[in-house]
C-alpha positions in Angstrom: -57.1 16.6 24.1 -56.5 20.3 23.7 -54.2 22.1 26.2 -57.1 23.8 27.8 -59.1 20.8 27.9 -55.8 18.8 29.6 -55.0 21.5 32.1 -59.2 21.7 32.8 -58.8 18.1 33.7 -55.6 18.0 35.6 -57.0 20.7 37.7 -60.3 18.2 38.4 -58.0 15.2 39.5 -56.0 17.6 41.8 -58.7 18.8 43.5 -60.8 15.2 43.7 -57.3 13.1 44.6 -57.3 16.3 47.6 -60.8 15.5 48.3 -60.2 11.9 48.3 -57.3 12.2 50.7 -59.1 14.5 53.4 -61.8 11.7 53.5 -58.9 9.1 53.9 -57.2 11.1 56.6 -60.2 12.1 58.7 -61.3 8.6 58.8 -58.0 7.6 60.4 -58.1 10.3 62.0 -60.9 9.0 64.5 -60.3 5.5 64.1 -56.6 5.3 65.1 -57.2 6.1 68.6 -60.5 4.7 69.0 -58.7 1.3 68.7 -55.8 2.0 70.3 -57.8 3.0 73.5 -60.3 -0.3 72.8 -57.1 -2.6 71.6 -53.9 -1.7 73.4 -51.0 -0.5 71.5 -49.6 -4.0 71.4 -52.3 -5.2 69.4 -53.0 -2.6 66.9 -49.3 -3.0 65.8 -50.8 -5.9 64.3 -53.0 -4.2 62.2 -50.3 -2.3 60.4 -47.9 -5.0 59.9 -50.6 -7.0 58.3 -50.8 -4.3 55.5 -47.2 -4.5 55.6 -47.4 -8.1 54.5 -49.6 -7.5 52.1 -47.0 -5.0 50.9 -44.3 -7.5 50.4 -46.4 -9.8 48.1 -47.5 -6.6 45.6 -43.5 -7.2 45.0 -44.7 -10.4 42.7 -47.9 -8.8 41.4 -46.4 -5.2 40.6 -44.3 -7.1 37.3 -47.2 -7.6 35.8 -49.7 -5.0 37.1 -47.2 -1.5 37.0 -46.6 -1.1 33.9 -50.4 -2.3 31.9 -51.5 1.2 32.1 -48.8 2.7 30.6 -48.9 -0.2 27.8 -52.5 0.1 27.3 -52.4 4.2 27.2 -49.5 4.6 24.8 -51.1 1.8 22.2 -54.6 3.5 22.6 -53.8 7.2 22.0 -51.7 5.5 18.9 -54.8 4.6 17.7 -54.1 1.2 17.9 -57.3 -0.4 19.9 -56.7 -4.0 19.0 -53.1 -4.0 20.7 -54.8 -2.4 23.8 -57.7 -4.8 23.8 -55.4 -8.0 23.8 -53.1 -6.2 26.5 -56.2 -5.9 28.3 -57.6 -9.7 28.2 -53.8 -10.4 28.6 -53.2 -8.9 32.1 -57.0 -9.8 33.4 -55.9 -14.0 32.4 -53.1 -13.5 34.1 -54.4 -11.7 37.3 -56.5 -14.6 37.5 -53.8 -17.1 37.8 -51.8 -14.9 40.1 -55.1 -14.1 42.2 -55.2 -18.0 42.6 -52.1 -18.9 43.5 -51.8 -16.2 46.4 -54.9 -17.1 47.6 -53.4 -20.7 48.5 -49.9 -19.1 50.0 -51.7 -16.4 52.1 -54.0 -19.3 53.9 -50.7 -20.9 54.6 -49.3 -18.1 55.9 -52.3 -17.0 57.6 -52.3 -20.6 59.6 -48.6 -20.6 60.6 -48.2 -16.7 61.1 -47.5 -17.4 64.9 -44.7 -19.4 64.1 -43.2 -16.5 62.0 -44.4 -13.6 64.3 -43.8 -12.5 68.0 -47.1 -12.7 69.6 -48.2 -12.4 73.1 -50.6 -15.1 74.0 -53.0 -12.0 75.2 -53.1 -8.9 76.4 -55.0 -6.5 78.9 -57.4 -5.6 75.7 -57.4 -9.2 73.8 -58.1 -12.4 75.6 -57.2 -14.9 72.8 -54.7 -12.3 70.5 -53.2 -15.3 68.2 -56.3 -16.4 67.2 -57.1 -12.7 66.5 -54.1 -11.9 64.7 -54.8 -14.7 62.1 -58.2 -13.7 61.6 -56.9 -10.6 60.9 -53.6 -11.5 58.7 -56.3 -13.9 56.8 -59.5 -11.0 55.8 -56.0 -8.7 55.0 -54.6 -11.3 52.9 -58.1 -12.0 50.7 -58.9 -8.4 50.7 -55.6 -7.8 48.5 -56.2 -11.0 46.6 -59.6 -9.0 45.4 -57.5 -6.3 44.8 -55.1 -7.9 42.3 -58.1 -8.7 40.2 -59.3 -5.1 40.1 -55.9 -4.0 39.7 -56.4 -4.6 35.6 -59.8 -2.6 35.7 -58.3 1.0 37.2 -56.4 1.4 33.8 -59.6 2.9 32.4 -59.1 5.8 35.0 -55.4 6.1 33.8 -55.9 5.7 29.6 -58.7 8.3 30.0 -56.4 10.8 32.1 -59.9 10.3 34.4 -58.1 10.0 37.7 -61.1 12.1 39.7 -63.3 8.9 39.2 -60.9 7.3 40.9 -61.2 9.7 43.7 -64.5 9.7 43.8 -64.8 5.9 43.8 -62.3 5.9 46.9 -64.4 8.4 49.2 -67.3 6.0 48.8 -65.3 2.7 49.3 -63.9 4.7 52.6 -67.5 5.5 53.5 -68.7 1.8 52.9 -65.9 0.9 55.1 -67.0 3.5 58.0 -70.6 2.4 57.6 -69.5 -2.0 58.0 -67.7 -0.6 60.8 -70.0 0.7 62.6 -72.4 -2.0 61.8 -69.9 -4.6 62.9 -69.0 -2.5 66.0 -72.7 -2.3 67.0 -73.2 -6.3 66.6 -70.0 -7.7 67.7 -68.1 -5.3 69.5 -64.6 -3.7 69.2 -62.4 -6.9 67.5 -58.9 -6.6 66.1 -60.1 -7.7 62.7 -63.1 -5.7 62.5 -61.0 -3.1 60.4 -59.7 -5.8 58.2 -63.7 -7.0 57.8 -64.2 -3.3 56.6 -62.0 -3.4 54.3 -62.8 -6.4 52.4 -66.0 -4.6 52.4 -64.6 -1.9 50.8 -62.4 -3.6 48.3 -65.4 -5.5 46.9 -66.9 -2.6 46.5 -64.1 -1.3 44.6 -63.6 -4.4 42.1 -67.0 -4.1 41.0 -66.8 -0.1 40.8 -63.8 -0.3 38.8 -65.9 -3.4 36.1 -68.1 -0.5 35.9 -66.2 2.6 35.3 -64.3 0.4 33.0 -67.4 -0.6 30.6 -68.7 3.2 30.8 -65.2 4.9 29.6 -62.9 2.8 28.2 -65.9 0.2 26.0 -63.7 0.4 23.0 -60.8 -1.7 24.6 -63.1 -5.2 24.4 -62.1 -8.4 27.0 -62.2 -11.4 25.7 -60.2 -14.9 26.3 -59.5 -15.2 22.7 -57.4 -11.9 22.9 -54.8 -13.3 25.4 -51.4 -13.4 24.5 -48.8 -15.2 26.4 -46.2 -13.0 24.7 -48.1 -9.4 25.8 -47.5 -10.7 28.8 -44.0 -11.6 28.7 -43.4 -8.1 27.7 -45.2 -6.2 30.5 -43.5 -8.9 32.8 -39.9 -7.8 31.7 -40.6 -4.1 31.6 -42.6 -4.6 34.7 -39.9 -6.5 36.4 -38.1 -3.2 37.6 -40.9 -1.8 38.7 -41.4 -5.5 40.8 -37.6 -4.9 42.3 -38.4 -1.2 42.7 -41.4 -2.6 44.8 -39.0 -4.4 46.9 -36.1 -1.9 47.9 -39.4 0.2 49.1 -40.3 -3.1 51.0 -36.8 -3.0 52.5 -36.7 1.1 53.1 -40.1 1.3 55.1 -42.3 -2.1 54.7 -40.1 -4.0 57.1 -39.6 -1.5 60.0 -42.4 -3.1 61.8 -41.5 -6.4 61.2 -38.1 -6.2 62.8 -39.6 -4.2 66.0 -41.9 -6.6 66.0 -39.1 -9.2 66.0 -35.9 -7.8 67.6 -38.1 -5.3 70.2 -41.1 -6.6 70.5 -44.6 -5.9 70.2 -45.1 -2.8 72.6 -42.6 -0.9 70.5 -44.3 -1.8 67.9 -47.3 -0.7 68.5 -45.8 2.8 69.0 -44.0 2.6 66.0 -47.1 1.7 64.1 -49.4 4.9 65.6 -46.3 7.0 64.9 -46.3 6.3 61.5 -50.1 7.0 61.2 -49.7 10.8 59.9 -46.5 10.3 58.0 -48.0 7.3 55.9 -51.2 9.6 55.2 -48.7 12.4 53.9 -46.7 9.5 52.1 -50.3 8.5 50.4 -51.0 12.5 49.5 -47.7 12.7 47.8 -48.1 9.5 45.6 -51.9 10.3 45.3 -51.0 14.1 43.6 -48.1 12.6 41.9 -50.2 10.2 40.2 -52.5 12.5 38.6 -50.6 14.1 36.8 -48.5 11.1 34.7 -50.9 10.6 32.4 -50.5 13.8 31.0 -46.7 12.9 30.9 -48.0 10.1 29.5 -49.8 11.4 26.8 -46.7 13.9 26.3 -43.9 11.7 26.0 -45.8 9.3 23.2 -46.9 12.5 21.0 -42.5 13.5 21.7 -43.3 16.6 23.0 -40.3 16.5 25.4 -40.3 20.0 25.7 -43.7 20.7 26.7 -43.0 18.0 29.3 -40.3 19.3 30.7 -42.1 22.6 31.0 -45.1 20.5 32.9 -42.7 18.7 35.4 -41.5 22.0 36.5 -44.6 24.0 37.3 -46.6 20.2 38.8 -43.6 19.7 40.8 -44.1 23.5 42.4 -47.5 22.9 42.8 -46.9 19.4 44.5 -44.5 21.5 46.9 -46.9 24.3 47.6 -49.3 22.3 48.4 -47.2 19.7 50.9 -45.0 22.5 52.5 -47.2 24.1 54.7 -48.8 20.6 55.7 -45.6 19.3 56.8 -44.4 21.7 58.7 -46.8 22.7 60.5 -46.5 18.7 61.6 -43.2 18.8 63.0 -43.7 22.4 64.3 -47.2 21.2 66.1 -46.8 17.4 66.4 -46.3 17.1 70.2 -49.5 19.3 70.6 -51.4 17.1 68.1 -50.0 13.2 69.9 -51.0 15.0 73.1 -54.4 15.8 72.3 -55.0 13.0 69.8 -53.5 9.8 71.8 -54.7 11.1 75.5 -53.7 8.0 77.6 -50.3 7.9 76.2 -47.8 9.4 79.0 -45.5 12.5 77.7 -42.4 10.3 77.4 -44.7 7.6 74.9 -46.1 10.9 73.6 -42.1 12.1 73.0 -41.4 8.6 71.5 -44.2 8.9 69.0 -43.3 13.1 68.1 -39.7 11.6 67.2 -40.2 8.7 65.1 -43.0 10.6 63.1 -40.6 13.5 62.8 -38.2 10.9 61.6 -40.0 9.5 59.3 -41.1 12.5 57.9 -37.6 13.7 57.0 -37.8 12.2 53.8 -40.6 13.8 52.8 -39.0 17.2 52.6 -37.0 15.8 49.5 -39.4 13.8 48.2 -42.1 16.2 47.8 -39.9 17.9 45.1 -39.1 14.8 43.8 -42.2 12.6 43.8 -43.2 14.0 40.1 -39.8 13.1 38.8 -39.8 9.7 40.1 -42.9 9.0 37.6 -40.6 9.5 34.3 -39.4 6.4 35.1 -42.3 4.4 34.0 -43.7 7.1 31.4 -40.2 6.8 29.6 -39.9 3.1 30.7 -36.7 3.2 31.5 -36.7 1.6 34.7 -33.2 -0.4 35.0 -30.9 2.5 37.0 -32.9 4.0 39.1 -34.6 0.4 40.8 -31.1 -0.9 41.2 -29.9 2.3 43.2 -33.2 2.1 44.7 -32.1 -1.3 45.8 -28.6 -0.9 46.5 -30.0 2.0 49.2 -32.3 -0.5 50.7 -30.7 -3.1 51.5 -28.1 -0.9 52.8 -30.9 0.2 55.0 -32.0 -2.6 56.3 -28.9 -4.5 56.7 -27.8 -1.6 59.2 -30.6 -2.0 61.2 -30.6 -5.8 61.4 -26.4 -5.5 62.2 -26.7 -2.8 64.9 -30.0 -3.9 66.6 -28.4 -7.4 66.9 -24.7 -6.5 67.5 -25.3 -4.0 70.1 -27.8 -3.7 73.0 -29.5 -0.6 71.9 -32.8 -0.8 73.9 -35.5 1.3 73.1 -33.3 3.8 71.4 -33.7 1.0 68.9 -36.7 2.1 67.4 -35.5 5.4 66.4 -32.6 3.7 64.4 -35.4 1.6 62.4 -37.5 4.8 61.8 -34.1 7.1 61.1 -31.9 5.0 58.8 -33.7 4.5 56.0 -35.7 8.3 56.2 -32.1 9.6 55.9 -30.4 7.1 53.2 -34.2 8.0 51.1 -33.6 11.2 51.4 -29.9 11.1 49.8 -31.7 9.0 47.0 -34.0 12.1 46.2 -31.9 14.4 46.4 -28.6 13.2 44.8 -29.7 10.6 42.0 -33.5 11.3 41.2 -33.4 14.9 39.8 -30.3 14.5 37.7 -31.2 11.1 36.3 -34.7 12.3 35.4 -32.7 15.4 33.2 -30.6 12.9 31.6 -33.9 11.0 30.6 -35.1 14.3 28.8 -31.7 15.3 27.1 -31.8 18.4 29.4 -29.1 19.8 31.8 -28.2 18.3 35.0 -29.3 20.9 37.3 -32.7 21.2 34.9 -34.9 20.3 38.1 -33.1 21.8 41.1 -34.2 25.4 40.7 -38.1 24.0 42.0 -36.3 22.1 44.9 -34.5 24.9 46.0 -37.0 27.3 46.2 -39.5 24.4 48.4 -36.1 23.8 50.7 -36.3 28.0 51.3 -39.9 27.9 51.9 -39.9 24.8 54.5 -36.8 26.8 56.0 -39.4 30.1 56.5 -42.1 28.6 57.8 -40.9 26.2 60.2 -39.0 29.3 61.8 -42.3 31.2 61.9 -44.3 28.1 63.0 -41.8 26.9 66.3 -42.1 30.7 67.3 -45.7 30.5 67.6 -45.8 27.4 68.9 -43.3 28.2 71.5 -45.3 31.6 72.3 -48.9 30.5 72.0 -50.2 27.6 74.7 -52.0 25.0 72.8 -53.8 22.6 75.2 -57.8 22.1 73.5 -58.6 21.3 70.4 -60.1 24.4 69.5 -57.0 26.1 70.1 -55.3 23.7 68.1 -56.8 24.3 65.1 -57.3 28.1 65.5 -53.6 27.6 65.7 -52.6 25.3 62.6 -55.5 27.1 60.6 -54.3 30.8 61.4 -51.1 29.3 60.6 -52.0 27.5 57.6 -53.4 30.5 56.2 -50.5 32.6 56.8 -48.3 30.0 55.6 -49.7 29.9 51.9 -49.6 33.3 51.6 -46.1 33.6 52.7 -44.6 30.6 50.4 -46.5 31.6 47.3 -43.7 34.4 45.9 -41.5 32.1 47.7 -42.2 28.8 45.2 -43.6 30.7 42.3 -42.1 33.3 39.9 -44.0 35.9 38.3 -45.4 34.6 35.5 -46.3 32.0 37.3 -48.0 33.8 39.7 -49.8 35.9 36.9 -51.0 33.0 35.0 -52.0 30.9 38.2 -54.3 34.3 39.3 -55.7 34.5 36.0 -56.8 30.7 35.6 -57.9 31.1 39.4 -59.7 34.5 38.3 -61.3 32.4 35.2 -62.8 29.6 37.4 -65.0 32.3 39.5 -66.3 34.5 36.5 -67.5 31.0 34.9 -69.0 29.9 38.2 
C-alpha cells in the first residue's frame, strides 16, 4: 500500500470510527435516562455491572483472541498465506471450545448470581428485581459468548487496515438494537433486560456481518479443520497471555468499581456510580476506537522495519488523537453540572453534584491517556508485552486493594464512592504519564523524552481551554437545552480554532491544510 493510498485510508477509518461513535453516544444518550426514569437508579446499576462481568471473563478469552490479528497481519503481508490460513482455522477451533465452556459457567453464574450479588428483593420500579437481574446477567452472558465466536472473524477488518467496515458494521448493529428495542418496548413494556435482549440482537447481527466481510476481503486466508494446529495456538496463547493479565489489571483499575459499591455501599450508590460513568466510558470507547485505527498501519510498519517512519506516525496520530479529544473533554468538566441537570431531571442537585464529581473523577485519567492511548498499542505491534502488563498489574491491584482496605477499615459513608471512582483515575494516570511514553521510546531505540513534546503541547491546550470554558460557563446562564448546545457548540468551535497552533507546528499545520485543501478540489 503506497503512502498516499495508507494515509487515504487512515483518514476513512478516522472519520467512520468518529461516525461510529456519535451513533454509539447518541443512542446512550436517550436511553440512559429513559431507563433510569422507567427503572430507578437502583436497578439500572444492574445493567452496567452485568457488562462488567462480562468484562472479567474477556480476561480468559483475550490470551487467545488479542494477539490473532496481529499474527495473522504480520504472516499475510509476508506473503505467507498458508501460515495465516492455519492461524485462522486455529483460533476459530479454539473459540469454539472456549465459546462452550463459558456457555456452561455463565448459566451457573447466571442461577446463583443472588447469592454473589447484593440485591433488593424489589424496588419502587421492579416488583420481582432478582428474577430480573438474572434474566438480565443470563441474555448478557450469551450475548458475549456470540461474541467470542465472532471475535476470530473481525481480523479481516484489521489484516486489511479496513477498520471503516468495522464502523460501518457497528452503526447498523446499534440501529438493529434501537429498532428490537423499540419493538420489545411496544410489546412488553419497559423490563430491565430489554437492553440486554437488544443486544443479543445486535451481536448476532454482528457474528454473521463479520462471516461476511470476512469471505468478501480477506477469501485468500481459507478455514478449514484440517488447518488447525494445536501448536499455533500455543503460541498466540503465550504471546497472548500478557495481553490476558493486561485484561485483568484493567478489570482491577475500573471493571470492579461497581462491584464493590454494589457490595460494600450498596445498590443506590451504585446506581449513581453507574449513570456517572455513562459519558466517561463513551470518551474511554472514542479513545480506544481512534487508537485502534491506526495500529495497523503500525502494524504494517514495524514488519516492513520502517521504525523510523513509525516513529514519525506515532507522533503526528498521537496529536491528532489529542486535538480531537481536548476540546470534547473539557468542555465536559467545564459544562457537566449543566449537562446532569438537564439530562437526569429528577435527580436532586446534591445526586446531580454526586454524579458531576465522580464523572470528573473518572475522567481525570483521560487527560493523560489521550496522549498516550497511541503509544500503548506498540505493545502488541512490537509484541513485547511482558513490562508494561506487569506494571499495569502492580498499579491495579494497588488500586483496588486501597479501596477494599479503606472502605472496610474505616466508616467512610457515601464519601465512599468518590474513593472507588478517584483511586484508580489518579494511580492510571501516573501509569500514562510516567512509564508509558518512555517505555514505548525504548521499544523504538529512540530517546526517552521522544514522545513528551506531543503531551506537552495537549496538557497546554487542556490548560487554555478549560480557563476559557469555566469563564463562560460562569458568565453565561445555561438552563434549556438550546442554550446548552449554543453554548458547547459556540464553544466547541472556538475551541478548535484556538488549540490548533497550540497542538500543531507549522509544517504540520501546512501539510494538514493542504491535504484538507485536496479533499475539496477532488470533491
Amino acid at each position: 500500500m503506497s503512502e498516499k493510498s495508507s494515509g487515504k485510508q487512515m483518514s476513512i477509518n478516522v472519520i467512520a470510527s468518529l461516525i461510529s461513535f456519535a451513533v454509539t453516544t447518541g443512542i446512550n444518550f436517550f436511553l440512559t435516562p429513559f431507563l433510569t426514569k422507567e427503572l430507578g437508579t437502583e436497578a439500572y446499576g444492574f445493567i452496567g455491572l452485568a457488562n462488567n462481568f462480562v468484562q472479567y471473563a474477556t480476561v480468559i478469552t483475550s490470551a487467545l483472541n488479542s494477539m490473532s490479528g496481529r499474527f495473522i497481519s504480520l504472516a499475510y503481508h509476508r506473503g505467507d498465506k498458508e501460515k495465516a490460513s492455519k492461524l485462522f482455522s486455529s483460533v476459530l477451533v479454539a473459540d469454539l471450545i472456549i465459546a462452550a465452556v463459558m456457555l456452561v459457567v455463565a448459566s451457573l453464574l447466571t442461577l446463583y448470581i443472588d447469592k454473589i450479588l447484593v440485591i433488593p428483593e424489589s424496588t419502587a420500579t421492579v416488583a420481582d428485581l432478582v428474577t430480573n437481574v438474572k434474566i438480565t446477567f443470563g441474555i448478557t452472558f450469551l450475548t458475549f459468548v456470540i461474541s467470542v465466536i465472532t471475535a476470530i472473524f473481525t481480523t479481516a477488518t484489521y489484516v486489511k487496515n479496513r477498520i471503516d467496515i468495522n464502523s460501518v458494521r457497528d452503526i447498523i448493529s446499534n440501529l438493529i438494537k434501537i429498532a428490537v428495542l423499540f419493538l420489545l418496548i411496544g410489546v412488553f413494556g419497559v423490563k430491565l433486560y430489554t437492553l440486554a435482549t437488544a443486544m443479543l440482537a445486535s451481536g448476532v447481527f454482528l457474528l454473521l456481518a463479520n462471516i461476511s466481510v470476512k469471505k468478501r476481503i480477506l477469501p485468500d486466508v481459507e478455514i478449514s479443520l484440517k488447518k488447525f494446529r494445536f501448536d499455533l495456538v500455543k503460541t498466540l496463547i503465550a504471546a497472548g497471555i500478557w495481553m490476558s493479565l493486561a485484561q485483568l489489571s484493567n478489570t482491577f483499575l475500573s471493571g470492579l468499581d461497581l462491584l464493590i459499591c454494589n457490595l460494600t455501599l450498596g445498590a443506590t450508590l451504585m446506581g449513581m456510580l453507574s449513570i456517572a460513568k455513562t459519558i466517561p466510558h463513551s470518551i474511554s470507547l472514542l479513545i480506544t476506537t481512534l487508537a485502534s485505527v491506526f495500529t495497523p498501519h503500525y502494524t504494517i510498519l514495524y514488519a516492513k522495519n520502517k521504525i523510523g517512519e513509525l516513529v514519525k506516525e506515532i507522533k503526528f496520530t498521537s496529536k491528532i488523537l489529542s486535538f480531537i479529544l481536548t476540546v470534547p473533554l473539557t468542555g465536559f468538566m467545564a459544562f457537566g453540572y449543566s449537562f446532569f441537570t438537564l439530562w437526569q431531571p429528577e435527580k436532586t442537585p446534591d445526586e446531580i453534584m454526586m454524579i458531576q464529581i465522580l464523572s470528573i473523577l473518572t475522567c481525570i485519567q483521560y487527560l493523560f491517556t489521550a496522549h498516550t492511548q497511541c503509544l500503548t498499542m506498540l505493545n502488541s505491534v512490537c509484541n513485547k508485552m511482558k513490562i508494561p502488563v506487569l506494571v499495569a498489574l502492580i498499579v491495579g491491584v494497588v488500586s483496588t486493594g486501597s479501596v477494599l482496605l479503606i472502605l472496610n477499615f474505616f466508616d467512610t459513608g457515601s464519601f465512599g464512592v468518590y474513593l472507588i471512582a478517584g483511586i484508580s483515575s489518579l494511580l492510571m494516570s501516573l501509569r500514562a504519564i510516567l512509564f508509558i511514553p518512555i517505555y514505548s521510546a525504548h521499544l523504538l531505540k529512540q530517546k526517552k523524552t521522544t514522545f513528551y513534546p506531543p503531551i506537552i503541547r495537549g496538557w497546554i491546550a487542556f490548560f487554555v481551554l478549560i480557563v476559557i470554558f469555566s469563564i463562560v460557563n460562569a458568565v453565561f446562564t445555561v438552563n434549556s437545552w438550546l442554550s446548552f448546545i449554543l453554548v458547547c457548540g459556540i464553544c466547541g468551535v472556538l475551541g478548535y480554532v484556538i488549540i490548533i497552533p497550540i497542538m500543531f507546528n507549522k509544517s504540520e499545520i501546512k501539510q494538514l491544510t493542504s491535504k484538507i485543501k485536496k479533499k475539496l478540489i477532488n470533491h
